[in-house]
MARRODREN-862865 format. One record per residue (C-alpha): residue number from 1; residue in one letter; x negated, y, z negated. Coordinates in nm, 4 decimals, decimal comma, padded with zeros to 6 digits. Each point is the difference from the previous one (the first is absolute). Layout:
<nodes>
<pos->NUM | code->A | east->X | north->Y | up->Z>;
...
</nodes>
This chain:
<nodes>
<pos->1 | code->X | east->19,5856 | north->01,5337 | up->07,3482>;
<pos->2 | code->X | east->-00,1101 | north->-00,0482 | up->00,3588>;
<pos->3 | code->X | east->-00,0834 | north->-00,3931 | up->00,0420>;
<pos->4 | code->X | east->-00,0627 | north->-00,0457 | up->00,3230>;
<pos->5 | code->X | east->-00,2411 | north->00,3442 | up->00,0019>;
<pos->6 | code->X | east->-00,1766 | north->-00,1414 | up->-00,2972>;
<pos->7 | code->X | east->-00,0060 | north->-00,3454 | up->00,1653>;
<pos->8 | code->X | east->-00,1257 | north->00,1492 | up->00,3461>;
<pos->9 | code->X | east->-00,2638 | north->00,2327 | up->-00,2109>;
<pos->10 | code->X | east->-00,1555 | north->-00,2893 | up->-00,1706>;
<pos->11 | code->X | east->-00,0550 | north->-00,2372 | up->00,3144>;
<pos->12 | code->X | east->-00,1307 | north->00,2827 | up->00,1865>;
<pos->13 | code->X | east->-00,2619 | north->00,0831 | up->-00,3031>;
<pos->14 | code->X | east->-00,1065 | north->-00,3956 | up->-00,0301>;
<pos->15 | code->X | east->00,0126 | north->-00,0980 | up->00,3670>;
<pos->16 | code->X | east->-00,3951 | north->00,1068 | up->00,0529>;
<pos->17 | code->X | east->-00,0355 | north->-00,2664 | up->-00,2315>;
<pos->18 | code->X | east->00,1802 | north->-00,2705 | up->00,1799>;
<pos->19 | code->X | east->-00,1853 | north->-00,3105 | up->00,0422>;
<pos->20 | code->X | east->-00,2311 | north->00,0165 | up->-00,3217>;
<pos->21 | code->X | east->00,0518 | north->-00,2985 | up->-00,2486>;
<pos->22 | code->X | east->-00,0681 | north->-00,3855 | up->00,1142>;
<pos->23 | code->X | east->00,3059 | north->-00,1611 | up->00,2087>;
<pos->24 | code->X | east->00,0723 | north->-00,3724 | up->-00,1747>;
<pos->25 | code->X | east->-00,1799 | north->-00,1672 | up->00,2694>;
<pos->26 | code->X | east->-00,0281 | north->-00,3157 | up->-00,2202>;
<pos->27 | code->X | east->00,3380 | north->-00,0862 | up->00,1788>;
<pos->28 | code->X | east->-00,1090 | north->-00,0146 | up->00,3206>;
<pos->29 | code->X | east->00,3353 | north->00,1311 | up->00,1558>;
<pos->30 | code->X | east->-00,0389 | north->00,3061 | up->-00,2162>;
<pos->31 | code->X | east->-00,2967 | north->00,0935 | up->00,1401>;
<pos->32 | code->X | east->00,1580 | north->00,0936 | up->00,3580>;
<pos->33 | code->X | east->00,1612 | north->00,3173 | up->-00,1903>;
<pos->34 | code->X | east->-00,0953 | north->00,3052 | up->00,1020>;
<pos->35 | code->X | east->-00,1675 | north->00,1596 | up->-00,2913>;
<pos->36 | code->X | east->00,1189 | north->00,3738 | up->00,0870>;
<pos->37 | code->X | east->00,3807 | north->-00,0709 | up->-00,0404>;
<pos->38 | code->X | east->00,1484 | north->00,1941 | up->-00,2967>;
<pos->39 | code->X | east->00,3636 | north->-00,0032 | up->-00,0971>;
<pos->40 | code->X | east->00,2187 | north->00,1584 | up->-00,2600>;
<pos->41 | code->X | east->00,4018 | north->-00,0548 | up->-00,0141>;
<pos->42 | code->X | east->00,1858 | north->00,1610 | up->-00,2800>;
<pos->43 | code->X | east->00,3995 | north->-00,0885 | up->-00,0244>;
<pos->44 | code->X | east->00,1595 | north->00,1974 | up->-00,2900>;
<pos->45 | code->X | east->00,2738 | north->-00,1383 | up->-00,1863>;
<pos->46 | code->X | east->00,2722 | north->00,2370 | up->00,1479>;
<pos->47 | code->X | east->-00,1337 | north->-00,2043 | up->00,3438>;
<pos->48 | code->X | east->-00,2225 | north->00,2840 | up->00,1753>;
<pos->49 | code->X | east->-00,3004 | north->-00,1694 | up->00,1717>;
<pos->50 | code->X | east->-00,3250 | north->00,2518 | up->00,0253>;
<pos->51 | code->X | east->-00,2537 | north->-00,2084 | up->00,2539>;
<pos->52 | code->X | east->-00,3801 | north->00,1072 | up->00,0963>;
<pos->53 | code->X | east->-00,2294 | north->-00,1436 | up->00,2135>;
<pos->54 | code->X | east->00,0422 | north->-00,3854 | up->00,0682>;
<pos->55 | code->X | east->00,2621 | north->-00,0575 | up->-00,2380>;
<pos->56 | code->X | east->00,2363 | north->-00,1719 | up->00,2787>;
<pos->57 | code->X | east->-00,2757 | north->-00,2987 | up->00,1145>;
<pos->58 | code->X | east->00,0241 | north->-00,3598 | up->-00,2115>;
<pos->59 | code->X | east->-00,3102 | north->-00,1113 | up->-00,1792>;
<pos->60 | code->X | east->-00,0153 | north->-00,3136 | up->-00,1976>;
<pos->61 | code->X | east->00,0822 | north->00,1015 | up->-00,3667>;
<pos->62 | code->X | east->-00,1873 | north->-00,2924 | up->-00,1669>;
<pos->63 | code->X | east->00,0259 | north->00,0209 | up->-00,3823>;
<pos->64 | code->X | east->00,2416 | north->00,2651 | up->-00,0124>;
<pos->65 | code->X | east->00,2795 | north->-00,2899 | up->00,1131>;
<pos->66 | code->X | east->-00,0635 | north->-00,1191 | up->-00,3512>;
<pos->67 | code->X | east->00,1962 | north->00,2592 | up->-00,1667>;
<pos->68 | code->X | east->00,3121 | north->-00,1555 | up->00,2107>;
<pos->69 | code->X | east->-00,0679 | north->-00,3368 | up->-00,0893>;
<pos->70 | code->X | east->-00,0506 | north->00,0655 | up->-00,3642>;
<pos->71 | code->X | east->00,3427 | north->00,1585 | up->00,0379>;
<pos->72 | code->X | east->00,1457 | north->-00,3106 | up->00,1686>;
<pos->73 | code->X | east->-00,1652 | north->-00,1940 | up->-00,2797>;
<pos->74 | code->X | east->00,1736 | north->00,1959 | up->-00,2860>;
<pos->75 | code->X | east->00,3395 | north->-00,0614 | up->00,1962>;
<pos->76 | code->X | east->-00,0676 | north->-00,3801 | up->00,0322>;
<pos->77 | code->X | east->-00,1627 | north->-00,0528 | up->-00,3386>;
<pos->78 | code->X | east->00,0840 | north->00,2665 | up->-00,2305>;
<pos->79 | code->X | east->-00,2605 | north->00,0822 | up->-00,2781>;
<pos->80 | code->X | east->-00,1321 | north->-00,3809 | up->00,0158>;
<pos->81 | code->X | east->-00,2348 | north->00,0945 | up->00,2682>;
<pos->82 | code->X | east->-00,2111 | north->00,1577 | up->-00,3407>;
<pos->83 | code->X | east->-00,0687 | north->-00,3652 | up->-00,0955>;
<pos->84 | code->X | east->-00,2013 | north->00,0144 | up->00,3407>;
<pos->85 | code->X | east->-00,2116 | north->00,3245 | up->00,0470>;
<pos->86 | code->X | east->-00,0695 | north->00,2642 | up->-00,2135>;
<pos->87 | code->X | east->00,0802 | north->00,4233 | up->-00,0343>;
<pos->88 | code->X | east->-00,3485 | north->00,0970 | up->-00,0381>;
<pos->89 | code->X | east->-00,2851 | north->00,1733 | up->00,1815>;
<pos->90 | code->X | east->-00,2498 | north->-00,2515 | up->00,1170>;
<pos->91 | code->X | east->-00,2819 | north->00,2267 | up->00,0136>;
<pos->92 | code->X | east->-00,1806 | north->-00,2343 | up->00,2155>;
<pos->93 | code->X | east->-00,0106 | north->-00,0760 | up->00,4021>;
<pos->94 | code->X | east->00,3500 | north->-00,0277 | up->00,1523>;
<pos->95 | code->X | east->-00,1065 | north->-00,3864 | up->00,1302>;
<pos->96 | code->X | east->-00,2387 | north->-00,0754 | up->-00,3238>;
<pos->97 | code->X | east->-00,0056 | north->-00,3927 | up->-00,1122>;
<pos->98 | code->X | east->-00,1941 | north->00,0455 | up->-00,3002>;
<pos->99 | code->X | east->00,2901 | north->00,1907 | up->-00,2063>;
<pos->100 | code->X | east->00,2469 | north->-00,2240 | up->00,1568>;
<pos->101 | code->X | east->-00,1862 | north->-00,2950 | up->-00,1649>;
<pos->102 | code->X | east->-00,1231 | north->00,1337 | up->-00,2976>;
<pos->103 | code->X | east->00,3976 | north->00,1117 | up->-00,0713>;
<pos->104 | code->X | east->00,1491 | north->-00,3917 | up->00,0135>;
<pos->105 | code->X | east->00,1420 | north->00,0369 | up->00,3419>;
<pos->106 | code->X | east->00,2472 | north->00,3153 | up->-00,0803>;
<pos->107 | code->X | east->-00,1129 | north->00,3003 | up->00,2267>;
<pos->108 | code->X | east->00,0118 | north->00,3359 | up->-00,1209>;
<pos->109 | code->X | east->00,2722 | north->00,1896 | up->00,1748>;
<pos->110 | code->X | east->00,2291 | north->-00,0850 | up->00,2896>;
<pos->111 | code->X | east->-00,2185 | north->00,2235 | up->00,2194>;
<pos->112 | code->X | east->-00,3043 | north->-00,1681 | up->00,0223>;
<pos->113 | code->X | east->-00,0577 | north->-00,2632 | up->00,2188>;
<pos->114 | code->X | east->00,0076 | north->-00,2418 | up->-00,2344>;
<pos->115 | code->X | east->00,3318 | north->00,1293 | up->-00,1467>;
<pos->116 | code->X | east->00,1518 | north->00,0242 | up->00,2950>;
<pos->117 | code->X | east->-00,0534 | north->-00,3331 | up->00,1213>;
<pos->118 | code->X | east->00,1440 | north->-00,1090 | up->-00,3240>;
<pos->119 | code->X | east->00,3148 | north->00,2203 | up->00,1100>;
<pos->120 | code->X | east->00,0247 | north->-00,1340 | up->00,3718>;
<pos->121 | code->X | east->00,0318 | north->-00,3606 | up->-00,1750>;
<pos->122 | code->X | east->00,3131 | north->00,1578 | up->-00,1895>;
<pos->123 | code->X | east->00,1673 | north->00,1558 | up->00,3143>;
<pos->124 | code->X | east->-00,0555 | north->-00,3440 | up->00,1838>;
<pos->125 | code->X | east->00,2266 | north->-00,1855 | up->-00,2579>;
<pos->126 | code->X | east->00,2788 | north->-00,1893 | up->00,1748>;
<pos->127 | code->X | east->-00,1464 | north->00,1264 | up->00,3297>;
<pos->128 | code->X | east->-00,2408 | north->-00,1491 | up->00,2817>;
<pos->129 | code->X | east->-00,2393 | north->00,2215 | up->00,0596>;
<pos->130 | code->X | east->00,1526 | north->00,0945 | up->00,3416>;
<pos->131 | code->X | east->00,3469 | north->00,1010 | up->-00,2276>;
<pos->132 | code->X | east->-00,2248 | north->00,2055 | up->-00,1804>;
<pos->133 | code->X | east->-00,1837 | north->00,2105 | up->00,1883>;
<pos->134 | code->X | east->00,3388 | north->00,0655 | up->00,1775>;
<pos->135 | code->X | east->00,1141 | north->00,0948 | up->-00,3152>;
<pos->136 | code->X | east->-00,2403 | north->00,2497 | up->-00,0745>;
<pos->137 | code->X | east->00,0197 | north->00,1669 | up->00,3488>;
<pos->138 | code->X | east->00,3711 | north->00,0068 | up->-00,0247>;
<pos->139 | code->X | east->-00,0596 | north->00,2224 | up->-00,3468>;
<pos->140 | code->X | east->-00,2151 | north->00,2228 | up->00,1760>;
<pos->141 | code->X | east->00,1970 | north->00,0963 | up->00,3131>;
<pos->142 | code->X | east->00,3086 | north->00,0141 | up->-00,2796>;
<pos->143 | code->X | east->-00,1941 | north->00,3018 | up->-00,2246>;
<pos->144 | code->X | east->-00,1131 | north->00,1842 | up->00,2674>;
<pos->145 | code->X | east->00,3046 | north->-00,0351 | up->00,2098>;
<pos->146 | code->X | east->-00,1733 | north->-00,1391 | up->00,3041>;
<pos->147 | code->X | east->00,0194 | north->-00,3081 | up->00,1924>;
<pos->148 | code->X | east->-00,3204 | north->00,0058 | up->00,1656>;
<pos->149 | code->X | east->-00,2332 | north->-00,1177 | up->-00,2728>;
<pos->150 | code->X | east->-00,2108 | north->-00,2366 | up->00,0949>;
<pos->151 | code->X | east->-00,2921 | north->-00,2182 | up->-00,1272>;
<pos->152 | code->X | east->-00,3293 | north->00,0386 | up->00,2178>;
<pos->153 | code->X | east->-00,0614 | north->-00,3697 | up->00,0982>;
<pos->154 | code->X | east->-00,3445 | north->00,0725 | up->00,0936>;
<pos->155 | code->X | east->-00,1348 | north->00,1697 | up->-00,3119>;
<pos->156 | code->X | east->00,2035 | north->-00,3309 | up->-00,2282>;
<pos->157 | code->X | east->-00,2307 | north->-00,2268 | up->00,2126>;
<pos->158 | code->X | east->-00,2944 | north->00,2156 | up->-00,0248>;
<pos->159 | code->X | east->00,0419 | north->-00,0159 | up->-00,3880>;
<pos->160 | code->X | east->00,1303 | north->-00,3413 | up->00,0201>;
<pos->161 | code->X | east->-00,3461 | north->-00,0966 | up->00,1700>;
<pos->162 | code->X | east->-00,2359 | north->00,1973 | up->-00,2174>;
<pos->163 | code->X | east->00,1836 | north->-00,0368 | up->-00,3556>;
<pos->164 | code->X | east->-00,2356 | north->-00,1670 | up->-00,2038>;
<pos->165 | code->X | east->-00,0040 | north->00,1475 | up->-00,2667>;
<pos->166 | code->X | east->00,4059 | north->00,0144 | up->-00,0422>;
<pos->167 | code->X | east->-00,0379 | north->-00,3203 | up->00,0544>;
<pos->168 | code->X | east->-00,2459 | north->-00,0676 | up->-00,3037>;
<pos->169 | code->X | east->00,2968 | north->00,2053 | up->-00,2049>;
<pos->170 | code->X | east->00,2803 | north->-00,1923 | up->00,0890>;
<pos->171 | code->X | east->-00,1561 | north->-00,2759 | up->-00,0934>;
<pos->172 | code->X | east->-00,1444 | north->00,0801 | up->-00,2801>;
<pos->173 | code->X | east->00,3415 | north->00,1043 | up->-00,1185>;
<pos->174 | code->X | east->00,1461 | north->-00,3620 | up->00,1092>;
<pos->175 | code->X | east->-00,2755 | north->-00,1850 | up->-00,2424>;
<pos->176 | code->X | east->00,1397 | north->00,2123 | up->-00,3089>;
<pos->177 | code->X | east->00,3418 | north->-00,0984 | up->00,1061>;
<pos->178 | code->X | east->00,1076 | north->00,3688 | up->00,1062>;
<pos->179 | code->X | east->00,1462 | north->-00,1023 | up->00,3549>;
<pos->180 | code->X | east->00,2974 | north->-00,1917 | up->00,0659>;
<pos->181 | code->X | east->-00,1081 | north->-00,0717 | up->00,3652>;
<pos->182 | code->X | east->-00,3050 | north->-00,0729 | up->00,2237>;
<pos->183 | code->X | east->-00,2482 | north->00,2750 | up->00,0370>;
<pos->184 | code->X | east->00,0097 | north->-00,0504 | up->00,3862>;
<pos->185 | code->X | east->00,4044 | north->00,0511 | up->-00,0067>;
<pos->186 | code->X | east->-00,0244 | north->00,3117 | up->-00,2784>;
<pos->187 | code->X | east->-00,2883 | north->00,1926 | up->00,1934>;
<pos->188 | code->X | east->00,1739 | north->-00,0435 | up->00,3275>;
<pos->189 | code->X | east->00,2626 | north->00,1759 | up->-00,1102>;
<pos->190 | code->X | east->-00,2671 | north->00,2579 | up->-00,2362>;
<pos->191 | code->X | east->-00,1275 | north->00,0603 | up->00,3644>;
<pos->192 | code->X | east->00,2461 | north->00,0609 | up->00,1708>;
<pos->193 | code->X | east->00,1251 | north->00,2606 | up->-00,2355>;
<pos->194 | code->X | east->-00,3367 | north->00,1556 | up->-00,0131>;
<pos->195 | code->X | east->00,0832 | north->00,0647 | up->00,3676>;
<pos->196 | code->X | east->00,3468 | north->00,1825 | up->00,0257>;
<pos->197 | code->X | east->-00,0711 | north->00,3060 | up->00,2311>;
<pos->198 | code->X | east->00,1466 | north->00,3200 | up->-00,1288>;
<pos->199 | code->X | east->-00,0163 | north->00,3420 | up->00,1028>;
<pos->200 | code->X | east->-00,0746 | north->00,2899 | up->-00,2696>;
<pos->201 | code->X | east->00,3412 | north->00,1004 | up->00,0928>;
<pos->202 | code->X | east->00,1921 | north->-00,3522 | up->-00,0344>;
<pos->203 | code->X | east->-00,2287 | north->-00,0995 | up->-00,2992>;
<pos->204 | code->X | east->00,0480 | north->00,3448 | up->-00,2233>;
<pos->205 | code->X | east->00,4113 | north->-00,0974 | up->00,0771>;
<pos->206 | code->X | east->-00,0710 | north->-00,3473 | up->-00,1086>;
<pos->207 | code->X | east->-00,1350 | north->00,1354 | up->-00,3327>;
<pos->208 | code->X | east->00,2871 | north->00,2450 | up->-00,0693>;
<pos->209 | code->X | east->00,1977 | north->-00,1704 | up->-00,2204>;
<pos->210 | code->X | east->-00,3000 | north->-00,0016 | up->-00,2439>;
<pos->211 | code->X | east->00,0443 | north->00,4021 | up->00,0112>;
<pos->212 | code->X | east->00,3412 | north->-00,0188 | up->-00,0569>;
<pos->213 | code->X | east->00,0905 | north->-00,1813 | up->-00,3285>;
<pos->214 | code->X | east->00,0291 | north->-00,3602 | up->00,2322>;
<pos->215 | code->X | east->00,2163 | north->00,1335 | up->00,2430>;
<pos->216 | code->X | east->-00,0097 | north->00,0629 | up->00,3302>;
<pos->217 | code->X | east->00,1221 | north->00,3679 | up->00,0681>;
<pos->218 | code->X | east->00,0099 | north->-00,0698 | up->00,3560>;
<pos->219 | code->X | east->00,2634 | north->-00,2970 | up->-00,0030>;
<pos->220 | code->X | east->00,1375 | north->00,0332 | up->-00,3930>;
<pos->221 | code->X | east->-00,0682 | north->-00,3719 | up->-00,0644>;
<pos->222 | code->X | east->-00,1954 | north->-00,0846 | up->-00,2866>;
<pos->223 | code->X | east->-00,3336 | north->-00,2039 | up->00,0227>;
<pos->224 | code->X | east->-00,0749 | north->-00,0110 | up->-00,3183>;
<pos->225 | code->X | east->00,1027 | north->00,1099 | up->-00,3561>;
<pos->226 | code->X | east->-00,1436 | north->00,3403 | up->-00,1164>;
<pos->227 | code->X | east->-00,2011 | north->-00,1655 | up->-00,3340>;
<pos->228 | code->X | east->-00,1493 | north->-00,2446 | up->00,3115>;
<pos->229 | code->X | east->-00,1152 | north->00,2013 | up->00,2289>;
<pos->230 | code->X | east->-00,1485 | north->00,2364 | up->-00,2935>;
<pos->231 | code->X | east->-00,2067 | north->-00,3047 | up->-00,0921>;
<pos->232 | code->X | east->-00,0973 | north->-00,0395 | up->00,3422>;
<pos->233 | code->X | east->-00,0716 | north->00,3606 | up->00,0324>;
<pos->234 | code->X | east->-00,2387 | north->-00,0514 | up->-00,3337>;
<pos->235 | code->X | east->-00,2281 | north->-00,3250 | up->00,1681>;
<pos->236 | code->X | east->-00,0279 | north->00,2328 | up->00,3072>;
<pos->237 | code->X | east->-00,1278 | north->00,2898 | up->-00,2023>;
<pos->238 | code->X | east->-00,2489 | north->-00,2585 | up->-00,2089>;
<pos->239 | code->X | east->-00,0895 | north->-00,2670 | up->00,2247>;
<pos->240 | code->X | east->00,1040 | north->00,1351 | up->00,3859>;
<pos->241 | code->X | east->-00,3901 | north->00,0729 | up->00,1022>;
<pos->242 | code->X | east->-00,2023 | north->-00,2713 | up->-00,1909>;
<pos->243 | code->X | east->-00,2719 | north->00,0387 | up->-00,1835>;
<pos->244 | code->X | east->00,0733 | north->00,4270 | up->00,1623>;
<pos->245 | code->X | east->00,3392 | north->-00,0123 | up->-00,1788>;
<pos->246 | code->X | east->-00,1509 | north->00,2295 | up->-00,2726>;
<pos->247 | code->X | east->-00,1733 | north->00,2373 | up->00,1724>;
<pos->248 | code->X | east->00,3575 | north->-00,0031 | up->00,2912>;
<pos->249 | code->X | east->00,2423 | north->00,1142 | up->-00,2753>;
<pos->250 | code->X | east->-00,2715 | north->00,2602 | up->-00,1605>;
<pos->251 | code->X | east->-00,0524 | north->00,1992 | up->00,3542>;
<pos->252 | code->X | east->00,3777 | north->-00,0800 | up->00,1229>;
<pos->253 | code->X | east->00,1861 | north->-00,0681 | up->-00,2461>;
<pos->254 | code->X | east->00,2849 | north->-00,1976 | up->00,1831>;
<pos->255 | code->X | east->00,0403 | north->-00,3878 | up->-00,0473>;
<pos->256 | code->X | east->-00,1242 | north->-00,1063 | up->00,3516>;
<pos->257 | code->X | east->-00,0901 | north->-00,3521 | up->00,1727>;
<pos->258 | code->X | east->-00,3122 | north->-00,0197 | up->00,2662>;
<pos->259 | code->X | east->-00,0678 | north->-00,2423 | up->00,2416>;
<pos->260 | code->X | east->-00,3257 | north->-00,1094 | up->00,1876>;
<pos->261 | code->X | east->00,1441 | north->00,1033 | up->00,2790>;
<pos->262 | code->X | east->-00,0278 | north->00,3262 | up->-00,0920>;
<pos->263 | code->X | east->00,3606 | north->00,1070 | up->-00,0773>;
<pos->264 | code->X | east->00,1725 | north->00,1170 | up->-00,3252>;
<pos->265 | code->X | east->00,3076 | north->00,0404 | up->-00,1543>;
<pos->266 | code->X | east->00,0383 | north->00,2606 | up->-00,2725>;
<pos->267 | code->X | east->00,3229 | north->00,0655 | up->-00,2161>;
<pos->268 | code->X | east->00,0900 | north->00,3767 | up->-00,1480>;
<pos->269 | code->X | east->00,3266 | north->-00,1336 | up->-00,2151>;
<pos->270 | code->X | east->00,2922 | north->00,1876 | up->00,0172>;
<pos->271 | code->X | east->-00,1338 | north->00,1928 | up->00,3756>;
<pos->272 | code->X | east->-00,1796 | north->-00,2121 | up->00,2537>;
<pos->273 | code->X | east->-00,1771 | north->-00,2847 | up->00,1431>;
<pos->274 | code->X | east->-00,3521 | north->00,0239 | up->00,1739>;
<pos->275 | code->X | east->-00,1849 | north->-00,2045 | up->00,1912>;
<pos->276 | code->X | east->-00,3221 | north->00,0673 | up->00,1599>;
<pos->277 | code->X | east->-00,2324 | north->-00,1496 | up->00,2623>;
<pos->278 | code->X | east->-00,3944 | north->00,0218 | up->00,0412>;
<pos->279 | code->X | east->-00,1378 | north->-00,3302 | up->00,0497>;
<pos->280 | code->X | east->-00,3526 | north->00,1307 | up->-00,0968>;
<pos->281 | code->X | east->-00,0696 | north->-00,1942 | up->-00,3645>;
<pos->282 | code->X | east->-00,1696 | north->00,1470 | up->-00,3359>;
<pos->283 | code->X | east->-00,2192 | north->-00,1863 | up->-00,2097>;
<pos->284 | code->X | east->00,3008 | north->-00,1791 | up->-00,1967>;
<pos->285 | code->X | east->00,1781 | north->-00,1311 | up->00,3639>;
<pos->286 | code->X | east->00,2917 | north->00,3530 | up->-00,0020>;
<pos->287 | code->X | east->00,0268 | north->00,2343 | up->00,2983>;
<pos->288 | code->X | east->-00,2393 | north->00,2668 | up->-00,0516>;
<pos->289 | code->X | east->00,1819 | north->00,2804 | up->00,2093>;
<pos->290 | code->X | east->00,3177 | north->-00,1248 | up->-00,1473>;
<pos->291 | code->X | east->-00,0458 | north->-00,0097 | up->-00,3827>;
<pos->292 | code->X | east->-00,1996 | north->00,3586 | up->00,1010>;
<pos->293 | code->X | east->00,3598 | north->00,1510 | up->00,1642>;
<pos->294 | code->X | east->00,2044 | north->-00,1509 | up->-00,2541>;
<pos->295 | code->X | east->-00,2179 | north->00,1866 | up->-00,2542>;
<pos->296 | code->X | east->00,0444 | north->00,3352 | up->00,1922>;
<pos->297 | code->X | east->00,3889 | north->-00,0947 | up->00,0628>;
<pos->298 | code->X | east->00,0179 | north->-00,0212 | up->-00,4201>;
<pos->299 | code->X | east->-00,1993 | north->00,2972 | up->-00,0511>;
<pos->300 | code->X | east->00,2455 | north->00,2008 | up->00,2902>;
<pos->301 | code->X | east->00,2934 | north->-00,1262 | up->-00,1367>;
<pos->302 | code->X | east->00,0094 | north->-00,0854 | up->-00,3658>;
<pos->303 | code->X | east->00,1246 | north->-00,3048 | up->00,0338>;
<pos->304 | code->X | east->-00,2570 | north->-00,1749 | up->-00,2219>;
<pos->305 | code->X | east->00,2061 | north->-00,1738 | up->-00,2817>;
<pos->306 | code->X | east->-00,2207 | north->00,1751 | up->-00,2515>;
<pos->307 | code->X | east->00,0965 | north->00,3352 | up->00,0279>;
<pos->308 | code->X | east->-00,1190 | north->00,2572 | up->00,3281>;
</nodes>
């Protein structure tokens, strides 16, 4: 099988089509992208790295840094992060209050906001918030091997400055007693992670240990055990794309993780890691021209974990 001619063949076909969708100009920061860019990085597990169109330029990765904290979570907490957030498809808006309330304070899944905030208040245990967020950028330049990860300072402040509604989450959580610390020190962490600045190419090696059993094939070291990163494999594939997860793992087929920022990262166990970059938005807040080329890279390849 010929990635990179499949690769280059399917961001030829879609690249007409760059620039439809909505750009997440609700963070003001975000809305300086240029809505034309389109990415796609695939790294294999044997380490071959197939690259089309702007796969090598950084873009802030939003919520698809939560698949990194959960993982820091699980290797701080162990299973007692369950007692905070739940396994389940929300089925509602990625930032909704109502469920949050109606549900006693425990959010859904780790990968709504909501959930995730209640994760970023595990990973800041024992840690200033400062100690934190280096934490978290030290485990990103450590899976994907680089040391030139950075956060974008001026998209944290844009969402630092606008986050009202995060804001209204965190603390909600706080009055049902489901954060340990402030909601000012948990969500400037939160946004901070939300802007780590990946390339297709660095994020698709940050993700492929989650291809691999919990190893990295590049380096040999083990993230995380194999049953753990199957279980983080299985919330990607039910909860990665919100209230789209359903509709995501019926057309692809592949746990994934999107991002407002238009990015995602897809997993084909056992063979590779994807990630993707169109910053144009569906309906449900996913990259349009990225869940459409992961759908045509499934299709191409057969890498769907249901069957070609």
């Amino acid at each position: 099988m010929d990635l990179q001619a499949i690769l280059d063949d399917i961001h030829d076909s879609l690249s007409p089509r760059r620039g439809e969708g909505r750009v997440a100009d609700y963070i003001p920061q975000l809305a300086h992208v240029d809505p034309k860019k389109f990415g796609m990085a695939v790294v294999t597990v044997d380490g071959a790295v197939h690259l089309a169109g702007d796969a090598q330029e950084p873009f802030s990765i939003q919520s698809i840094s939560k698949v990194f904290t959960l993982t820091l979570a699980l290797g701080k907490h162990g299973e007692a992060i369950w007692k905070r957030v739940g396994r389940e498809p929300s089925g509602s808006a990625f930032n909704s209050i109502v469920q949050l309330e109606y549900e006693g304070g425990i959010p859904r899944n780790p990968f709504i906001n909501a959930g995730a905030i209640a994760i970023t208040d595990l990973v800041l245990a024992g840690h200033t918030p400062k100690e934190a967020i280096g934490e978290i950028v030290r485990f990103m330049r450590y899976l994907a091997d680089e040391d030139d990860i950075i956060v974008d300072q001026d998209v944290a402040r844009s969402e630092q400055a606008t986050g009202f509604r995060n804001f209204a989450l965190a603390n909600f959580l706080r009055s049902f007693g489901k954060l340990d610390h402030a909601a000012e020190l948990v969500l400037g962490v939160y946004f901070h992670q939300c802007a780590l600045a990946l390339s297709c190419r660095q994020l698709a090696r940050a993700g492929l240990f989650l291809a691999n059993s919990g190893i990295n094939p590049l380096t040999g070291h083990r993230v995380v055990s194999h049953l753990r990163a199957r279980r983080i494999n299985a919330l990607m594939l039910t909860c990665g794309h919100y209230d789209g997860s359903g509709d995501f793992a019926y057309r692809v087929g592949l746990p994934g993780k999107s991002g407002v920022g238009g990015g995602i990262l897809a997993v084909a166990p056992g063979k590779a890691s994807v990630a993707v970059w169109s910053p144009g938005l569906n309906d449900n807040g996913n990259s349009l021209l990225g869940s459409l080329a992961l759908e045509m890279l499934a299709a191409r390849t057969g890498w769907s974990i249901f069957g070609a």
